[in-house]
C-alpha positions as CSV (number, residue, x, y, z in Angstrom):
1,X,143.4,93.0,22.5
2,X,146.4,94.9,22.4
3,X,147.1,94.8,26.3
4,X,146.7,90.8,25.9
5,X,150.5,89.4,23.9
6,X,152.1,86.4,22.8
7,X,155.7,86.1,22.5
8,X,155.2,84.5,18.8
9,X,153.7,88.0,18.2
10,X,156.5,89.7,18.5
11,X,159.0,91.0,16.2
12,X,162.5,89.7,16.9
13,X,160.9,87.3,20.0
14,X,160.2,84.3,17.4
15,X,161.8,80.9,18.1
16,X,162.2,82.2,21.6
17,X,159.6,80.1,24.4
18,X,158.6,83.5,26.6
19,X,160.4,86.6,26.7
20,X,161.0,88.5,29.8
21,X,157.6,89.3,32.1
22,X,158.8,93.0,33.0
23,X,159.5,93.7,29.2
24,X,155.9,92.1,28.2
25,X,154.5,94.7,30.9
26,X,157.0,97.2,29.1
27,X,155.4,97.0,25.7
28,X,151.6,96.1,26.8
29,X,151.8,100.1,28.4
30,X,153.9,101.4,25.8
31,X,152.1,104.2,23.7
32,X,149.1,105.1,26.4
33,X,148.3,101.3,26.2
34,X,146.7,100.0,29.4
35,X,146.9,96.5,31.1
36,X,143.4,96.5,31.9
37,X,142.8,93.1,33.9
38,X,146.7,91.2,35.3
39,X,144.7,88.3,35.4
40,X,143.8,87.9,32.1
41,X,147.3,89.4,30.8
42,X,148.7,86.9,33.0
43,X,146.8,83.9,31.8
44,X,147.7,85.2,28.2
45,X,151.3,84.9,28.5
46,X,151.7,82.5,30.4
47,X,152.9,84.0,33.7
48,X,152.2,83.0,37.3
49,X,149.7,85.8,38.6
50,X,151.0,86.0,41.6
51,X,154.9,86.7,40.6
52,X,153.4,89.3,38.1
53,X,151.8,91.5,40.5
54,X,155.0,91.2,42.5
55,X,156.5,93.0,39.6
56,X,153.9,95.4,38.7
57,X,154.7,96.8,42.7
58,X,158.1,96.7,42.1
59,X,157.5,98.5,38.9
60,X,154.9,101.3,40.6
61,X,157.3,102.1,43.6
62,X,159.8,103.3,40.4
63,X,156.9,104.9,38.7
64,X,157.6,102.9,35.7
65,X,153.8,101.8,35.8
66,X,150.9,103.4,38.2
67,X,148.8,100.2,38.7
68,X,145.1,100.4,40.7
69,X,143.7,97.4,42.5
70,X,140.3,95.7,40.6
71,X,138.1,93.4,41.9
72,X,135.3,91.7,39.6
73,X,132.9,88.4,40.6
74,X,133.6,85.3,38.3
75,X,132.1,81.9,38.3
76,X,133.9,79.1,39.0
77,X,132.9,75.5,38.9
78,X,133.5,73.3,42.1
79,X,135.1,70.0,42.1
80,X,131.5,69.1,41.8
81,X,131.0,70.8,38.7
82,X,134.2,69.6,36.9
83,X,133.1,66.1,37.2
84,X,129.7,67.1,35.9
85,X,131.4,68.8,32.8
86,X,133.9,65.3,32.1
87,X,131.4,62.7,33.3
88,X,127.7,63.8,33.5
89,X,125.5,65.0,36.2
90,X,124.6,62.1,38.8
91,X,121.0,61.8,37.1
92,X,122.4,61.1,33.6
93,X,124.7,59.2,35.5
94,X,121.9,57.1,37.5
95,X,119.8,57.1,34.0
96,X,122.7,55.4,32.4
97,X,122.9,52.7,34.7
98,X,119.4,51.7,34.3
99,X,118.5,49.0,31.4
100,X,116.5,49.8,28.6
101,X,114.1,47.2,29.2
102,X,113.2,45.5,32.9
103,X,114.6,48.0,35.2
104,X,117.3,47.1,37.7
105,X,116.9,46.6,41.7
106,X,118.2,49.4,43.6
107,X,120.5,47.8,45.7
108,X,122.5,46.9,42.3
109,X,121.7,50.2,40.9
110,X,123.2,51.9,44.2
111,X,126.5,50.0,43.4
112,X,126.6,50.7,40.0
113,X,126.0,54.2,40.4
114,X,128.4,54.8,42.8
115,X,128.6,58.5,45.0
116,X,126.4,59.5,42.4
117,X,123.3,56.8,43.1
118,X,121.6,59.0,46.1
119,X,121.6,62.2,44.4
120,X,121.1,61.1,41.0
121,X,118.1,58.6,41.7
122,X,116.2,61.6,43.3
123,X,116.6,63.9,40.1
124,X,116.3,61.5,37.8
125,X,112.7,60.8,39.4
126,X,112.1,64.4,39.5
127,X,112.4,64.9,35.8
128,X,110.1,61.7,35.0
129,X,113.2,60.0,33.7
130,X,112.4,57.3,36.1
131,X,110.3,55.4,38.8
132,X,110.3,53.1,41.2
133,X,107.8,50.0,41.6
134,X,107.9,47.4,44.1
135,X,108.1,43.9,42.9
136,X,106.6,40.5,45.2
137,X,109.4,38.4,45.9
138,X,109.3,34.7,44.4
139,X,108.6,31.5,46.1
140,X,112.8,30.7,46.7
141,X,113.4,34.5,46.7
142,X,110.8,34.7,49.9
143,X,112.8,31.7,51.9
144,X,115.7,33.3,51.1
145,X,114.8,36.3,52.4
146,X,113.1,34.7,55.7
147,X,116.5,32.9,56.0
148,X,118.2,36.1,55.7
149,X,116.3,37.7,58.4
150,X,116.3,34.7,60.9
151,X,120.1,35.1,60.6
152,X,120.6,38.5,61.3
153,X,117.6,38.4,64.1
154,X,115.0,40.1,62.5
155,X,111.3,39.0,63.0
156,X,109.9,39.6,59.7
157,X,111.7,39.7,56.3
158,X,111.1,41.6,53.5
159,X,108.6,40.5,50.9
160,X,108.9,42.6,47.8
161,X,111.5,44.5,46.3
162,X,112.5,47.7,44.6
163,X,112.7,48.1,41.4
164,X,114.1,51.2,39.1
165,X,112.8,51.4,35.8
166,X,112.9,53.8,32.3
167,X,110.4,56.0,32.2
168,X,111.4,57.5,28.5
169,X,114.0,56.2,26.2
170,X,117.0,59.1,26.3
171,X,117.8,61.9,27.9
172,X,119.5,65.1,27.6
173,X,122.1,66.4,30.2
174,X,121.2,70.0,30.1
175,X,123.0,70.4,33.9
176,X,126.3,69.0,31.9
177,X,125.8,71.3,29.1
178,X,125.2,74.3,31.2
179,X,128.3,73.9,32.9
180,X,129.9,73.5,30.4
181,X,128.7,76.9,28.9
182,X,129.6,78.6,32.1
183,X,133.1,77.2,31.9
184,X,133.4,78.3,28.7
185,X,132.6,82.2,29.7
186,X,128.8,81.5,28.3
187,X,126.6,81.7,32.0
188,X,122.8,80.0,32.0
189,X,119.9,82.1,32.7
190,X,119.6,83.4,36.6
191,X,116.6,80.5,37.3
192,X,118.9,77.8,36.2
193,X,122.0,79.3,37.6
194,X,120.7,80.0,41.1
195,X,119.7,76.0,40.6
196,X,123.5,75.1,40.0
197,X,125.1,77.2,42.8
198,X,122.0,75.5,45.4
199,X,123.4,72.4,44.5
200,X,126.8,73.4,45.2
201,X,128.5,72.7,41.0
202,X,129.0,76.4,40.5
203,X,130.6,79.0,43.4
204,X,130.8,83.3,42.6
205,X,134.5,84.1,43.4
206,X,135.8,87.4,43.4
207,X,138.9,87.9,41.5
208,X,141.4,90.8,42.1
209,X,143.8,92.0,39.9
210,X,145.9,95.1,39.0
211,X,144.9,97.8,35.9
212,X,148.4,98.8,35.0
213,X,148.9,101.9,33.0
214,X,152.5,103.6,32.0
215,X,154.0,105.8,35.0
216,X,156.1,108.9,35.0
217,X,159.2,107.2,35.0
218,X,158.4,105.1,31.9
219,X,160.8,106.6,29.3
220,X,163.5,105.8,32.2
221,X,162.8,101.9,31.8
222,X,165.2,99.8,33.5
223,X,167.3,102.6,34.8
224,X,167.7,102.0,39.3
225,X,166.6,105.0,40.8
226,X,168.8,106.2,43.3
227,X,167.7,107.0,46.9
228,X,170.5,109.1,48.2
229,X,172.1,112.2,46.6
230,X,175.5,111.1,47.3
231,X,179.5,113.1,47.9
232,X,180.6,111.8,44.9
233,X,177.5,112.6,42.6
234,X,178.4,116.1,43.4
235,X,181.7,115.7,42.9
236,X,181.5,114.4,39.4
237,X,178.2,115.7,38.0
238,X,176.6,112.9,37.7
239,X,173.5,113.9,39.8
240,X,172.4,115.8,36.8
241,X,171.5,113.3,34.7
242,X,170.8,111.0,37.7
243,X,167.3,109.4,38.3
244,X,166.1,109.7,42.4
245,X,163.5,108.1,44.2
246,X,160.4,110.2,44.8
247,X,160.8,111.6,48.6
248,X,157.2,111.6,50.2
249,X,157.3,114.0,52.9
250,X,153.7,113.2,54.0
251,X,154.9,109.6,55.6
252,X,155.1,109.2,59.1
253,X,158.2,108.3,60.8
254,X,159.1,105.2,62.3
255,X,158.0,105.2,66.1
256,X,160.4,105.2,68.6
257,X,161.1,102.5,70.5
258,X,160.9,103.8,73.7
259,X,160.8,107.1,76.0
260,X,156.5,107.3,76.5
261,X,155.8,108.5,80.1
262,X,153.2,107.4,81.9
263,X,150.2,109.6,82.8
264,X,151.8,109.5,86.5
265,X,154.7,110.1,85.9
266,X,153.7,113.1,83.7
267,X,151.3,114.5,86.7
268,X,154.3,114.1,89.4
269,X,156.5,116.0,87.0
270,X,153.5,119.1,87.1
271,X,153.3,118.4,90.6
272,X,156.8,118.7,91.7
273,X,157.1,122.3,89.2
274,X,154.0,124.1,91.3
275,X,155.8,123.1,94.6
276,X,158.8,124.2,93.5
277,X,157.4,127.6,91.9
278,X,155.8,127.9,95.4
279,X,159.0,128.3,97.3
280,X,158.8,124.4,98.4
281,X,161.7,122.0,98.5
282,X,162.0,118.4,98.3
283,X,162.5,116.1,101.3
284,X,164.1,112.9,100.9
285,X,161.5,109.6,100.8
286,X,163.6,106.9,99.4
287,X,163.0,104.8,102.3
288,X,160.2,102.5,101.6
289,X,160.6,100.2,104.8
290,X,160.2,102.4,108.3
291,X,160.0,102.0,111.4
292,X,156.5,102.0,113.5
293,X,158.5,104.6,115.6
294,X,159.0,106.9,112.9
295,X,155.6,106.3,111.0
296,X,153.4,106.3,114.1
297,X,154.8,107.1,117.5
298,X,156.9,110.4,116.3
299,X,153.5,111.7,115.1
300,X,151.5,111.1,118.3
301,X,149.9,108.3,117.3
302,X,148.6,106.0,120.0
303,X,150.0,102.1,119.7
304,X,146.1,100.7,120.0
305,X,145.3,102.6,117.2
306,X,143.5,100.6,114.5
307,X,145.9,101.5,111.5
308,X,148.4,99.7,113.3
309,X,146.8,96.6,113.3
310,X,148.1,94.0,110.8
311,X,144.7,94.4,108.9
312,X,145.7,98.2,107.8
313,X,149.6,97.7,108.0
314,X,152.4,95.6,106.2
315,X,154.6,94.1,108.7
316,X,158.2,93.3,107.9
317,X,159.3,89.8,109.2
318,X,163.0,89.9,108.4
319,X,164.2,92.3,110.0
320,X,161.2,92.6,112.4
321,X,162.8,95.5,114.6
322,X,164.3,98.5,113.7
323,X,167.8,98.9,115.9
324,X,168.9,102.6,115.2
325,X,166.5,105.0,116.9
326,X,167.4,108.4,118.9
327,X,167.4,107.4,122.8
328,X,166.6,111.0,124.1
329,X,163.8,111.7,121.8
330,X,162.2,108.2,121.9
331,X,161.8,109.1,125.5
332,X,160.6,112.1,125.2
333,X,157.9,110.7,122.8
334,X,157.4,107.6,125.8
335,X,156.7,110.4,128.0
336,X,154.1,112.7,125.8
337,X,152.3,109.4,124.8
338,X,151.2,107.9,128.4
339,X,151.0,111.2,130.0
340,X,151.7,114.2,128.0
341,X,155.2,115.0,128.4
342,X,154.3,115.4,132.3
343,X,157.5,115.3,134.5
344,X,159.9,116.8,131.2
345,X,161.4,120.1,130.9
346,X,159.1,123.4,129.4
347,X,161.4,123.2,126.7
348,X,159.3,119.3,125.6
349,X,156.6,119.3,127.8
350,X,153.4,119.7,125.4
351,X,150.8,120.3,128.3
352,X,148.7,117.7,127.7
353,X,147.1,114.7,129.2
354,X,148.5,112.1,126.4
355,X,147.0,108.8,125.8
356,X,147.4,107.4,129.2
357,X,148.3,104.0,128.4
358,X,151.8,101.9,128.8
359,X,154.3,102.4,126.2
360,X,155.9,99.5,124.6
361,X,159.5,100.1,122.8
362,X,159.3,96.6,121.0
363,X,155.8,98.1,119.4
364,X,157.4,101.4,118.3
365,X,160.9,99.2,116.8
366,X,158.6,97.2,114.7
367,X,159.2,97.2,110.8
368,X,157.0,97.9,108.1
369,X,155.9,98.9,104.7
370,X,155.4,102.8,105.7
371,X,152.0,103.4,105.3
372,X,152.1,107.6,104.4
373,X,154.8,109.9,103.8
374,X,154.4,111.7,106.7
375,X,157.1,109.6,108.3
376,X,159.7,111.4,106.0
377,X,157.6,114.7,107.6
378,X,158.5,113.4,111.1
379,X,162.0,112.8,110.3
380,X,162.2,116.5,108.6
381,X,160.9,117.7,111.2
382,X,163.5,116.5,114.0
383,X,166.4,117.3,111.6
384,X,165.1,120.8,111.6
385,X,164.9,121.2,115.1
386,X,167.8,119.9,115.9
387,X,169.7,122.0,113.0
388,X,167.9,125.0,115.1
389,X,169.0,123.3,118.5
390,X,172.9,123.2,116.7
391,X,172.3,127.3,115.9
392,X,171.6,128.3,119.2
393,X,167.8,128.1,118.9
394,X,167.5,129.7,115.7
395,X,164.4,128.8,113.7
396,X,163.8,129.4,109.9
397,X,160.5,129.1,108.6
398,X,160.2,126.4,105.8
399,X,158.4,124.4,103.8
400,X,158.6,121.0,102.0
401,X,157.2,118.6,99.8
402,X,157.4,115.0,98.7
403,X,156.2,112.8,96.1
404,X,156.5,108.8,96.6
405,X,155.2,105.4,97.4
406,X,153.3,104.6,100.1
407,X,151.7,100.7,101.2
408,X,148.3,100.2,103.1
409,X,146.9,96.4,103.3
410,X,143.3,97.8,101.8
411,X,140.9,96.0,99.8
412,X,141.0,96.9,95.8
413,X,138.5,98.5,93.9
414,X,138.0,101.4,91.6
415,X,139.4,104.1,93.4
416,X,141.6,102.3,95.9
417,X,145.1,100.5,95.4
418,X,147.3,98.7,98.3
419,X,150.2,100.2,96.7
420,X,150.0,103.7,95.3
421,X,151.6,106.9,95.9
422,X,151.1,110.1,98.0
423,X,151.7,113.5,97.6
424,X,152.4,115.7,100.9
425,X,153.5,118.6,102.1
426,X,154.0,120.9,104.6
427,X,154.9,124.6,106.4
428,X,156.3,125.8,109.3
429,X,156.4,128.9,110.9
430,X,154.8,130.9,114.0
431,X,151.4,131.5,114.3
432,X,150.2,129.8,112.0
433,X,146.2,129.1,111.4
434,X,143.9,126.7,109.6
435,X,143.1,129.7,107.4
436,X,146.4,129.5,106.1
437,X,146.0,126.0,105.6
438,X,143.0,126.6,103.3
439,X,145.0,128.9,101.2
440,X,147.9,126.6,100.8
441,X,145.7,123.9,99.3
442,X,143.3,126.1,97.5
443,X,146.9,128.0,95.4
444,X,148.0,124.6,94.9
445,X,144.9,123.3,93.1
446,X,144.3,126.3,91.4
447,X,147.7,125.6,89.5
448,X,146.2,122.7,88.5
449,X,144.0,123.8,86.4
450,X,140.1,124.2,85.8
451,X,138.7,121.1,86.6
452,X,139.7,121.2,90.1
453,X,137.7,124.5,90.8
454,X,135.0,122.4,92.3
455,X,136.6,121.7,95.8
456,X,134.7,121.6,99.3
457,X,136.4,121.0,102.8
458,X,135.3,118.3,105.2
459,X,136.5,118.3,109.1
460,X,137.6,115.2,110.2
461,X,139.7,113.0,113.1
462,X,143.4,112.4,112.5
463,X,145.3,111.5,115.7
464,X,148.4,114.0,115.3
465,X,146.2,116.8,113.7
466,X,143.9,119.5,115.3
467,X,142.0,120.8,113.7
468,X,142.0,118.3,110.8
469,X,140.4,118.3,107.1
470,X,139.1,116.2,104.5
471,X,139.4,118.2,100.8
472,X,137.0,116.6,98.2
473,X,137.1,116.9,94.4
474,X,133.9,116.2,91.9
475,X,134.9,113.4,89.3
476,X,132.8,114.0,86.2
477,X,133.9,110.6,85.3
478,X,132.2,108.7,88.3
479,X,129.9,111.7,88.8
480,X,130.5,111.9,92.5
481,X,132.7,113.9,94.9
482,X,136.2,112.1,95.0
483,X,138.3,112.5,98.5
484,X,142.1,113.7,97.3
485,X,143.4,114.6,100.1
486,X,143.4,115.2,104.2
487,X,145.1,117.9,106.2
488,X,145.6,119.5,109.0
489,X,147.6,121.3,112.1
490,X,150.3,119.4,113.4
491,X,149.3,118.7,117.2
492,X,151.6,120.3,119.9
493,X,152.3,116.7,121.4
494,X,154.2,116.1,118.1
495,X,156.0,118.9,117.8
496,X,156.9,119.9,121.4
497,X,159.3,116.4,121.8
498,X,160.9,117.5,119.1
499,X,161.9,120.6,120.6
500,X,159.8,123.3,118.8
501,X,158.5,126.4,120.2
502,X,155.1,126.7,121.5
503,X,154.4,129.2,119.0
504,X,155.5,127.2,116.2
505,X,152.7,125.5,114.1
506,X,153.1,122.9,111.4
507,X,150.3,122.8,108.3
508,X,150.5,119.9,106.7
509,X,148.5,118.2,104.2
510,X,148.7,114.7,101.9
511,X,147.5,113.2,98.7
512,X,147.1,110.7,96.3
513,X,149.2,111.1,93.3
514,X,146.9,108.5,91.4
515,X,143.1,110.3,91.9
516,X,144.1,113.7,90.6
517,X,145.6,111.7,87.8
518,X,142.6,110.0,87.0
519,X,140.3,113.3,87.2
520,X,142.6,114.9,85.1
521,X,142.9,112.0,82.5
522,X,139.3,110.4,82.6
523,X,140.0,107.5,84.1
524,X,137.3,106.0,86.5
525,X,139.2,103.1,87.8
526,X,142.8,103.2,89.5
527,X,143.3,99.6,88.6
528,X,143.4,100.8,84.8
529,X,146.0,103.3,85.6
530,X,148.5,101.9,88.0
531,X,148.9,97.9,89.0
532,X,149.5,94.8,86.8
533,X,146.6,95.5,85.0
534,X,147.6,98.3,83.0
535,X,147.5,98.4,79.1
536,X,151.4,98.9,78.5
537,X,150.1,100.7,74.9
538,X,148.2,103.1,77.1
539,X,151.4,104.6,77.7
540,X,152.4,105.6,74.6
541,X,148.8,105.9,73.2
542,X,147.1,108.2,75.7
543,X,146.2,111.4,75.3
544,X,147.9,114.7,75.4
545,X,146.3,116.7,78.8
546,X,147.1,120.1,79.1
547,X,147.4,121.5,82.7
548,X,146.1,124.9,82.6
């Protein structure tokens, strides 16, 4: 065939042992000829296959040559089959071994035969080329035999033997001669081939190769494309004249290496925007070990309450206490927290009954892993009174927000983590109601977009709230109501210590950062989101949400 050369073919290539692989693929496609199958060019000429179809892709990404992947099924014999085709099948084989006259005993036969006695014998019986009768042992062949079988512990020896014998006089090897057929591009009929591939002589492979045509660079043979129109191509003129590289401007671009954010990271960036387009601003949280002082006693929480128990709470051993706390206000707290503030000035005195227990310092110094970020509230809170306190009792209405990580010593499971993060935030003014609680949360959700709109309010108990809320969202995801958040009005026996007028109200309210993030996302277990079991390619490969 014209795609199929031979050096000795060639005009000016005689004397020479090969010429040059990419100029045989040169002529083979010169003049519309096509390469139609690499393998059979390749056998052809003499060329590895392997180092050929490296060229042909070198070749294409030129477009010297436009090549197109073929696959086609070919038999091949096994290692089997090529000793079948040099020395015979193992029943010609077995036959061979066998005299013409007598037989043979099959325990001579097997060594004669070799690998081939087993297999051989039980085709050569099944063709009627052979059989197998048992002969009685002589007189000194039976005392042998009983000798034998004494020796070796046996109780009863054998007293015949087998013997292989010619059933016909020749034979014809048709299994050789088929394979030899196939080998030779000549296949037997399906009946006998399905025969040969059962017992394993001949295999279906499937061979690939390349169909190589010329390309639209093929009048530019051998000329190096260039990839870059360069300063000095302009210079000179030589870009006229130049070949270039085909630019594909359908490829994607290399991924970068880094800068994905994380779905929560992406949420408390949308967070922190609607606070701040509400007029909020951002309280300092960066303090991840607190004091019990600050985290419970500042907010009028009793010492016996359960959350402080080590089952709710991480302690800090080292340091255990906390040294740096205001003298006059812890006392003022002492006082609100046994009995109400009774026996302080009007200016702290909250008017209430307080928990009626002792006090313990040593309890309220302990250190820990804060467990909400309402402690950073608390602190707010008494820098703003005592900024109003510095002003001559001049009080601003304000309002702040923070976003960070809080600890609590829970157990794990879909929707709850022992390290994740809350959202809070709170108002303060006079005369403020729950009503304008409400309203607070219900803008801020409604910023959040649609799938939030489902939202119910729950009362509930929080020591330094009153009246206090639970606010529920529906997760399609686990198809249940999800709690996000609680709320509430700060209590007077928190704020009065502090300094605050009786009129003035605090409305607070907190969140997690990570269950809005999983309503928003689909997610229907935290642990998939946030923890040491997150998919790092989540964070580059997760969706785009919009927040509407």
């Amino acid at each position: 065939p014209p795609s199929l050369l031979h050096a000795e073919c060639l005009p000016g290539r005689c004397g020479e042992p090969r010429f040059r692989m990419d100029e045989a693929v040169r002529l083979a496609v010169d003049g519309g000829k096509v390469i139609e199958d690499s393998q059979e060019f390749a056998a052809a000429n003499g060329f590895a296959h392997a180092e050929l179809v490296g060229l042909c892709k070198s070749l294409a990404t030129g477009g010297f040559i436009t090549t197109e992947a073929t696959s086609r099924q070919s038999l091949q014999l096994t290692k089997e089959g090529e000793l079948v085709v040099t020395s015979g099948s193992p029943e010609a084989v077995v036959f061979g071994c066998v005299p013409a006259e007598g037989g043979i005993a099959s325990e001579e036969l097997d060594q004669r035969a070799g690998a081939a006695a087993k297999v051989g014998l039980s085709k050569a019986i099944q063709n009627k080329w052979l059989q197998v009768v048992k002969q009685p042992l002589s007189a000194d062949e039976l005392a042998a035999a009983e000798a034998a079988a004494a020796a070796a512990g046996k109780k009863k020896a054998a007293t015949d033997r087998k013997l292989v014998q010619r059933l016909v006089g020749s034979v014809e090897d048709a299994v050789q001669a088929q394979l030899r057929a196939a080998k030779g591009g000549s296949p037997p009929p399906d009946a006998e081939l399905a025969v040969l591939k059962k017992r394993g002589l001949l295999a279906v492979a499937t061979v690939k190769a390349l169909r190589v045509a010329a390309g639209p660079q093929h009048g530019n043979w051998g000329r190096k494309p260039a990839s870059d129109l360069t300063h000095e191509m302009v210079l000179r003129g030589t870009w006229r004249d130049a070949l270039f590289k085909p630019v594909n401007v359908d490829a994607a671009g290399v991924a970068p290496a880094g800068g994905a954010l994380h779905p929560l990271l992406k949420v408390r960036s949308m967070f922190r925007e609607i606070f701040l387009e509400m007029g909020f601003a951002e309280m300092p949280t960066q303090q991840y070990v607190e004091s019990s002082f600050w985290n419970f006693d500042a907010l009028y929480q009793p010492q016996q309450h359960p959350a402080r128990d080590a089952h709710d709470t991480f302690f800090i051993k080292t340091p255990a206490q906390t040294r740096e706390l205001p003298a006059d206000y812890m006392e003022r707290v002492r006082a609100t927290h046994e009995v109400g503030g009774e026996g302080l000035s009007d200016e702290f005195n909250s008017r209430s009954t307080g928990w009626r227990y002792d006090w313990s310092e040593d309890e309220a110094r302990k250190n820990l892993l804060r467990t909400h970020t309402t402690a950073a509230s608390s602190r707010t809170l008494y820098q703003i009174a005592q900024l109003a306190k510095a002003n001559g009792g001049a009080f601003q209405p304000q309002k702040y927000f923070s976003i960070d990580r809080v600890f609590r010593n829970e157990a794990l499971d879909a929707t709850h983590l022992a390290e994740f993060h809350q959202v809070e935030g709170f108002v303060i003014d006079r005369n403020l109601s729950l009503g304008n609680l409400m309203g607070t949360i219900a803008d801020f959700y409604r910023r959040l977009g649609p799938e939030f709109k489902h939202m119910k309010f729950k009362p509930t108990y929080n020591p330094y709230t009153e009246p206090s809320m639970e606010f529920h969202c529906y997760h399609e995801g686990l198809g249940k109501w999800v709690e996000v958040g609680n709320s509430g009005v700060f209590r007077p026996e928190m704020l009065r210590p502090m300094g605050f007028d009786e009129d003035v109200q605090v409305i607070a309210w907190g969140m997690s950062l990570e269950r809005p993030t999983m309503i928003k996302y689909g997610y229907d277990n935290i642990r998939d989101l946030f923890g040491h079991r997150i998919d790092l390619g989540m964070v580059r490969k997760h969706p785009i949400v919009r927040w509407t």
